[in-house]
C-alpha positions as a Markdown table, in Angstrom:
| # | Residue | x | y | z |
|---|---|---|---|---|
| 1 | Unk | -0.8 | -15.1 | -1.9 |
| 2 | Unk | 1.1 | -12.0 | -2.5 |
| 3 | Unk | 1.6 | -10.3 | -5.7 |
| 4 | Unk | 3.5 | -7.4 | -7.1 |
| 5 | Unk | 1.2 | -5.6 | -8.9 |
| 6 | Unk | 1.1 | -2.5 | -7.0 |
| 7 | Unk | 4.5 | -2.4 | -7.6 |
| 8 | Unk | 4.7 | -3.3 | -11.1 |
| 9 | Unk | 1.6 | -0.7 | -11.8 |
| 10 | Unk | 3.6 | 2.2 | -10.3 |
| 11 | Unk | 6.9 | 1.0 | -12.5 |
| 12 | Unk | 4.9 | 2.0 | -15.5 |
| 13 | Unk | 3.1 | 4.6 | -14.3 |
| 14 | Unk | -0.2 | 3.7 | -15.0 |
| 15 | Unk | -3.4 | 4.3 | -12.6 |
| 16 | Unk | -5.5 | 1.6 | -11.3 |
| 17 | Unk | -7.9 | 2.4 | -14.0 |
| 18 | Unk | -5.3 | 2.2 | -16.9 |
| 19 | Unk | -3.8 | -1.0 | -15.9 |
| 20 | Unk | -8.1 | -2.4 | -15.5 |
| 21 | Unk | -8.9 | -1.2 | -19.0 |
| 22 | Unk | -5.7 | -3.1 | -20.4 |
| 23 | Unk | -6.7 | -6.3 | -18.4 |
| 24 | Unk | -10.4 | -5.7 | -19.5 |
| 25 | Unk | -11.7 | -6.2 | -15.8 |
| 26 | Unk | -13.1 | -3.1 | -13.9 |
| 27 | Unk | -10.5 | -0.2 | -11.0 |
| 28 | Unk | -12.3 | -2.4 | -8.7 |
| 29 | Unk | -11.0 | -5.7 | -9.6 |
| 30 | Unk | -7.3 | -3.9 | -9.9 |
| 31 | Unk | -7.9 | -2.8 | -6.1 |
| 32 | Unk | -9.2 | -5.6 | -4.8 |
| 33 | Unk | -6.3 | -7.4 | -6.2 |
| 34 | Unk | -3.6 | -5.4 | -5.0 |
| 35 | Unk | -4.6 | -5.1 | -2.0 |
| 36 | Unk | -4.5 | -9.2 | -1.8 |
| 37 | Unk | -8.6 | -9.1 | -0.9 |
| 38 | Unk | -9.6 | -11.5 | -4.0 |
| 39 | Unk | -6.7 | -13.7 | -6.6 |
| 40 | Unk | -8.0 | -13.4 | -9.7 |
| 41 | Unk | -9.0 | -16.3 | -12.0 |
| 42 | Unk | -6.4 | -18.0 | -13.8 |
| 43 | Unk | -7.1 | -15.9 | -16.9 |
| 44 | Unk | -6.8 | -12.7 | -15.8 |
| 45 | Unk | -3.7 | -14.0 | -14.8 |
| 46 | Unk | -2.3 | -14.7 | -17.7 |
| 47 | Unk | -3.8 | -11.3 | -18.7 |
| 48 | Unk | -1.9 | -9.7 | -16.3 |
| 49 | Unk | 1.2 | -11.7 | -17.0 |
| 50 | Unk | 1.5 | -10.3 | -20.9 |
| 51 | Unk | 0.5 | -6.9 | -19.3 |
| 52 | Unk | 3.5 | -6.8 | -18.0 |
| 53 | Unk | 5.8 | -9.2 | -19.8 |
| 54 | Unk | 6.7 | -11.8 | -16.7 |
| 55 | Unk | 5.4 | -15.1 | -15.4 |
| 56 | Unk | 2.8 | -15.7 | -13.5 |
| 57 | Unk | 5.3 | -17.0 | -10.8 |
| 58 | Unk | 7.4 | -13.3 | -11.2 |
| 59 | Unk | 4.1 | -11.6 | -9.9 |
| 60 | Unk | 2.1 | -13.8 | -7.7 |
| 61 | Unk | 4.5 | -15.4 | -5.0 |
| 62 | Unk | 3.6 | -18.1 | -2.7 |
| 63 | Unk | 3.6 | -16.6 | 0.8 |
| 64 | Unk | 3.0 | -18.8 | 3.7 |
């Protein structure tokens, strides 16, 4: 699955560590998800959804 957060992140100008405190997991999580090596439960995606005020489906997309 692919996701935008990288992207989204960068947007706001926020470091890996910034964006993990908000979504209350650790950088490590933030890394591992944006660099598509783990897709995070389903809610620290919603987390992540209000973080940045989209859907789910606007940030995770279904890539074959």
């Amino acid at each position: 699955m692919r996701n935008r957060v990288t992207e989204l992140r960068a947007e706001r100008g926020w470091t890996q560590g910034e964006l993990a405190e908000r979504l209350s997991v650790s950088r490590q999580t933030v890394n591992a998800i944006e660099k598509e090596k783990f897709d995070p439960s389903l809610p620290v995606a919603f987390r992540i959804s209000r973080v940045f005020g989209l859907s789910i489906e606007e940030i995770f997309l279904d890539a074959p």
